[in-house]
C-alpha positions as CSV (number, residue, x, y, z in Angstrom):
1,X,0.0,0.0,0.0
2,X,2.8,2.5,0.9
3,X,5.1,1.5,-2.2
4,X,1.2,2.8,-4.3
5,X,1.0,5.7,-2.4
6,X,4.9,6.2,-2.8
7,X,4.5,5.5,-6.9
8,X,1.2,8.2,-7.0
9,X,3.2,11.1,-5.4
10,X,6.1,10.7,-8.0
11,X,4.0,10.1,-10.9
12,X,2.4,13.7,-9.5
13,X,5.1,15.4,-9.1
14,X,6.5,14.0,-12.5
15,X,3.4,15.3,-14.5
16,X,3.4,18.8,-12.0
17,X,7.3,19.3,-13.4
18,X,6.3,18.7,-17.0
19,X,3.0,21.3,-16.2
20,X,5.5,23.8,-14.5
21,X,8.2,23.6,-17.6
22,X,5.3,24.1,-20.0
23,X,3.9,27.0,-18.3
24,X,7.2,28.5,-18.0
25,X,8.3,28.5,-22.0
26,X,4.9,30.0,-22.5
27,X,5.6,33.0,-20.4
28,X,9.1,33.2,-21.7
29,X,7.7,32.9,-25.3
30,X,5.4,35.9,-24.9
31,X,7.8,37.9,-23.7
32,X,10.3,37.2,-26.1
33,X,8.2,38.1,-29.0
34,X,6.7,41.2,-27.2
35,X,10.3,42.7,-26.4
36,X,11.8,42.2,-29.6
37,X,8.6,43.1,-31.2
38,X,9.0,46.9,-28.9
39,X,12.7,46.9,-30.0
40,X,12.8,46.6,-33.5
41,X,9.1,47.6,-34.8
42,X,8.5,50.4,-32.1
43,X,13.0,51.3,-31.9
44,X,12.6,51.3,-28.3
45,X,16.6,50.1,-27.7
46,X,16.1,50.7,-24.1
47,X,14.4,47.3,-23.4
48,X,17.8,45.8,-24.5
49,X,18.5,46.4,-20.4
50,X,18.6,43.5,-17.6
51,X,15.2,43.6,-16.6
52,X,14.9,41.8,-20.4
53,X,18.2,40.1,-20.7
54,X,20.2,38.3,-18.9
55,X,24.0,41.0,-17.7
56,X,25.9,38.4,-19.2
57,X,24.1,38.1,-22.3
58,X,26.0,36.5,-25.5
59,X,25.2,36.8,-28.9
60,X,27.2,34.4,-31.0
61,X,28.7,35.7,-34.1
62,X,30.9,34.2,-36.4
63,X,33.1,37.2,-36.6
64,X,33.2,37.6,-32.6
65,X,31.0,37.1,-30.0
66,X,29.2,39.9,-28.4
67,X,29.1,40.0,-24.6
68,X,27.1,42.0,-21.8
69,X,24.1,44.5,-23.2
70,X,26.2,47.1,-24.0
71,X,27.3,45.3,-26.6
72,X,24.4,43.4,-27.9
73,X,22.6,47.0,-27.5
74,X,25.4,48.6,-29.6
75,X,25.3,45.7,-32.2
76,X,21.4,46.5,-32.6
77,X,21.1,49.9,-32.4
78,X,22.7,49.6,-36.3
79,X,19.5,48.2,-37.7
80,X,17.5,50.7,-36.2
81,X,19.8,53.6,-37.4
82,X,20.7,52.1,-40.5
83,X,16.5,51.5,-41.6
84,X,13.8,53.5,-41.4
85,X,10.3,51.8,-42.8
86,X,11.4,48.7,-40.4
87,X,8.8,46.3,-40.5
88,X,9.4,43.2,-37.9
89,X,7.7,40.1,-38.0
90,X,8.4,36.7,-35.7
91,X,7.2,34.2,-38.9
92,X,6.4,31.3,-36.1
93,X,8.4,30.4,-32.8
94,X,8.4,27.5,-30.3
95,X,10.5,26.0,-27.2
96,X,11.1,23.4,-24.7
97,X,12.6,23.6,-21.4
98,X,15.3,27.2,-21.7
99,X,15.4,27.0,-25.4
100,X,14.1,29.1,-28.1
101,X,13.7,28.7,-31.5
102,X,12.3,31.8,-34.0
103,X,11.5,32.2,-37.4
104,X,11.5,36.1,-38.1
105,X,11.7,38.3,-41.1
106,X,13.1,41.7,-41.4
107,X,12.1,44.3,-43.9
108,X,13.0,48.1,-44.3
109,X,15.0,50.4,-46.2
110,X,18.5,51.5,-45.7
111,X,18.3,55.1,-45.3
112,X,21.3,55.3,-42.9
113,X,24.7,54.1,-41.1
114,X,24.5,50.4,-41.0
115,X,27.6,48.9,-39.4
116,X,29.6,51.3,-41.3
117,X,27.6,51.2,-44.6
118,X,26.6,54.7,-46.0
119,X,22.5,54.9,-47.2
120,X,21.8,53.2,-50.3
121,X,18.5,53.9,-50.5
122,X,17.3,50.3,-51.1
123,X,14.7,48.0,-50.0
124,X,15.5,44.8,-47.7
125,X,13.4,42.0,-47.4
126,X,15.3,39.1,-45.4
127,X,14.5,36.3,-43.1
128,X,16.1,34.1,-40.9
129,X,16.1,31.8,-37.6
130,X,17.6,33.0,-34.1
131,X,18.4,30.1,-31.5
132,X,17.9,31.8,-28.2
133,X,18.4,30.5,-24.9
134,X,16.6,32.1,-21.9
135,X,17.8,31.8,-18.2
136,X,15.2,32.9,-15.5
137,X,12.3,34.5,-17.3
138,X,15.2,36.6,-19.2
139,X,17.1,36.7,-22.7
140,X,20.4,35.1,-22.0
141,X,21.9,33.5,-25.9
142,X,21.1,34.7,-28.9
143,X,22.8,32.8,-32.0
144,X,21.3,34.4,-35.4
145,X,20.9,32.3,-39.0
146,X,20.5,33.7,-42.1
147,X,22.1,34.4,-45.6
148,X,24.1,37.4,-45.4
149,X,24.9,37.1,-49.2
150,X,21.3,37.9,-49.7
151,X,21.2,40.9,-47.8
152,X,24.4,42.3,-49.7
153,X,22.9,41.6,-52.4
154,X,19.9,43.6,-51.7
155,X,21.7,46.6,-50.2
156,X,23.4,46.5,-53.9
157,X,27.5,45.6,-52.2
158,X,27.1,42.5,-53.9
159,X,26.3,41.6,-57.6
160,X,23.0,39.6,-58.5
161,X,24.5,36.3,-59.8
162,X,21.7,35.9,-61.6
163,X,22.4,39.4,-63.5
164,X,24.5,37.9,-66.6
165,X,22.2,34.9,-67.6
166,X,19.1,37.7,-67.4
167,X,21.8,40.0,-69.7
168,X,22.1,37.1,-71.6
169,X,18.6,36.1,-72.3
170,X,17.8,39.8,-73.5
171,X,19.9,39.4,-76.2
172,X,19.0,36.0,-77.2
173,X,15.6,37.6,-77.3
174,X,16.8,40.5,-79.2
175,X,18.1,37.9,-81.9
176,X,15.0,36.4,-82.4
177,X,13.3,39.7,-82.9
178,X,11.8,39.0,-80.0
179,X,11.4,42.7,-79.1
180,X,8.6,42.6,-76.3
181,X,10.9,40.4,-74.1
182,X,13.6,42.7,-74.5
183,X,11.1,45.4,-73.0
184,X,10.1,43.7,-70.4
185,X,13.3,43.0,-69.0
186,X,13.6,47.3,-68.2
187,X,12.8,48.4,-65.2
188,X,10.1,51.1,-66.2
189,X,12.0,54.1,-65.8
190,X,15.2,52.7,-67.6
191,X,17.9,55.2,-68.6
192,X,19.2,54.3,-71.9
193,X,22.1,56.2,-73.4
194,X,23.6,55.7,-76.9
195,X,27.1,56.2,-77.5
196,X,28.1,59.9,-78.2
197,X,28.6,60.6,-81.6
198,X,26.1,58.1,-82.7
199,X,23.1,59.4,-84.7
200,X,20.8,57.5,-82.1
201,X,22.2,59.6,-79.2
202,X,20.2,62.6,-80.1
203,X,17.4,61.6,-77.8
204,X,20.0,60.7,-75.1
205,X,18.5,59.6,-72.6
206,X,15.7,57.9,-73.5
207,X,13.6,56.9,-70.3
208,X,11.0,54.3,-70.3
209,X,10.8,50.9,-72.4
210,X,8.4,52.8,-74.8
211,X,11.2,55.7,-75.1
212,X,14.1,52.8,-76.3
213,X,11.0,51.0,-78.5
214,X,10.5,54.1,-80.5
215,X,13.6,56.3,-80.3
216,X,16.5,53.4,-80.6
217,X,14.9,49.9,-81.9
218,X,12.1,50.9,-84.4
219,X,15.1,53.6,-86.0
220,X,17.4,50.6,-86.6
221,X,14.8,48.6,-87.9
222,X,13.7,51.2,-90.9
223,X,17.4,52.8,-91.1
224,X,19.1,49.0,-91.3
225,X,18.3,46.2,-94.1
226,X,19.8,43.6,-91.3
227,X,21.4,44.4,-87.9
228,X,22.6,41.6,-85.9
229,X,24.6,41.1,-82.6
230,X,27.6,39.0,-82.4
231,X,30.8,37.9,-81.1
232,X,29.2,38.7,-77.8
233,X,30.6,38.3,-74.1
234,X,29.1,38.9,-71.0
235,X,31.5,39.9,-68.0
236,X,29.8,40.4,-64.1
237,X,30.7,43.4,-62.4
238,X,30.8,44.9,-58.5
239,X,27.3,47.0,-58.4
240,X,25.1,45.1,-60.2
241,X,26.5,45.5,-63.6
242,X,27.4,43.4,-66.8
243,X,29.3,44.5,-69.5
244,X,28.7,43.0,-72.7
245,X,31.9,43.2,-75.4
246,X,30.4,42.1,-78.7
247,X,30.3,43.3,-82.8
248,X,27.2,45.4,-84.4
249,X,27.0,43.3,-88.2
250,X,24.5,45.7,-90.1
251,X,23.7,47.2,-93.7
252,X,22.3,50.5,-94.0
253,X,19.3,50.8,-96.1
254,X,19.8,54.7,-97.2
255,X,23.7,53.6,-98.5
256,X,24.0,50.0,-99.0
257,X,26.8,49.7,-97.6
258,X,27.9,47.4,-94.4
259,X,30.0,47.9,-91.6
260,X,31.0,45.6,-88.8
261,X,32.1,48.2,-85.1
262,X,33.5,47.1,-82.5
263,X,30.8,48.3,-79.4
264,X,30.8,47.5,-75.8
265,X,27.0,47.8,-73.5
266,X,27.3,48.7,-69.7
267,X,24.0,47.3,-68.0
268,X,23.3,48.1,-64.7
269,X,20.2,46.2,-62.6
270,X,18.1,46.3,-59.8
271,X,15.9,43.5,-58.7
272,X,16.3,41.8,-61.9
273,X,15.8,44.4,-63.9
274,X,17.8,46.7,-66.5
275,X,17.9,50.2,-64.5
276,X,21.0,51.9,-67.0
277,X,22.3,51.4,-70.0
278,X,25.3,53.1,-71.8
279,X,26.0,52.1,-75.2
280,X,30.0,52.5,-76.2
281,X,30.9,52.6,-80.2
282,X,33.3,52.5,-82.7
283,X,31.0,55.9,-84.0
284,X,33.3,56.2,-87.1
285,X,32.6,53.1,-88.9
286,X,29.1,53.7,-88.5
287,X,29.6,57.1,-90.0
288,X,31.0,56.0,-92.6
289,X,28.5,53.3,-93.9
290,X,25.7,55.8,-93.3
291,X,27.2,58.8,-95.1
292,X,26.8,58.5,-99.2
């Protein structure tokens, strides 16, 4: 009879430990969403203190950990400086026992200082996962996941590399006269500059898909009895460039004579799509094939 009673009391103090530890990640759940929630959506960097974290908080970093709150407040404070537009959101998060796990997403645009980065003006849109470890009701490890190439990529330090085959297909397009594809590879205010000296750079720049469709392409359609791209080569570039080295082949209707120019295309993107272009020409050869 006493070995029942003995087995009941540990069986309720089992299932009152498992109760306790579940009621506890709940509490610490809430408020780690609600403080981080305060300090990045609402910029309020003064609930990175000890009331919320633990003095000896780490946050580990594979360039150096970061240790005590001044720290990990200094090492935050750069989102909030370096974004305005911030928009925070904890995608999902769950625990057991003093362990976190979180799912968030991070979106703003980088109007300031960001660890030493001067404004570029873009958009971020970047998610990741945090491990967090908590330690009485309070934030004690953090240990952040998440593809920092991406956000270089974004902030427009890093090239796209994705940037050459798009390049690339717009001129395959372009060969198959595929003209609409071409145009829908521009961003809608694309700046488009001929080469100067060229008869074509009198409407320099040209701004807008429609601008290139009517003052460059449909021109060397009715000026040109064949114009055709080759010997091309496609080189990536820092800043979201490509610069294609290639030949213009082409007879001139007017004339009848051919001429075959050496010509060079800077291409500069955003998002995917063609933001700049400057055309660079062997002008003279042209010249010559369109003068009688």
């Amino acid at each position: 009879m006493k070995t029942t009673k003995l087995l009941f009391v540990l069986a309720f103090l089992s299932i009152s430990t498992v109760f306790a530890q579940e009621s506890n990640i709940e509490k610490d759940l809430k408020m780690y969403e609600q403080v981080w929630n305060d300090i990045v959506n609402k910029g309020q960097i003064e609930l990175i203190n000890d009331k919320n974290f633990d003095p000896n908080i780490v946050q580990i970093n594979n360039t150096g950990n970061l240790n005590g709150i001044a720290e990990f407040k200094s090492y935050y404070q750069n989102f909030l400086t370096g974004f305005s537009n911030i928009k925070f959101t904890v995608e999902d998060a769950f625990g057991q026992g003093n362990k976190i796990v979180k799912h968030w997403r991070f979106e703003g645009k980088h109007t300031g200082d960001f660890f030493g980065i001067p404004a570029t003006g873009n958009r971020v849109n970047v998610d990741g996962v945090t491990l967090v470890l908590m330690k009485n009701g309070r934030i004690a490890q953090e240990q952040d996941f998440m593809d920092n190439g991406v956000l270089m990529q974004q902030l427009g330090l890093v090239s796209n590399p994705e940037n050459v085959s798009i390049i690339d297909g717009l001129y395959k397009a372009f060969a198959k006269g595929d003209i609409p594809t071409v145009l829908a590879g521009m961003d809608a205010k694309i700046v488009w500059n001929e080469a100067e000296s060229n008869s074509l750079a009198d409407g320099n720049p040209y701004i807008g898909p429609d601008a290139v469709l009517n003052g460059v392409f449909a021109r060397l359609g009715a000026e040109n009895e064949y114009f055709k791209l080759t010997d091309i080569q496609l080189h990536g570039m820092d800043n979201n460039q490509v610069l294609a080295t290639l030949r213009y082949d082409a007879k001139v209707k007017k004339t009848g004579k051919t001429y075959n120019a050496q010509v060079a295309h800077l291409w500069t993107l955003k998002d995917g799509k063609v933001i700049a272009f400057q055309q660079f020409l062997d002008t003279k050869k042209v010249a010559d094939a369109v003068n009688e």
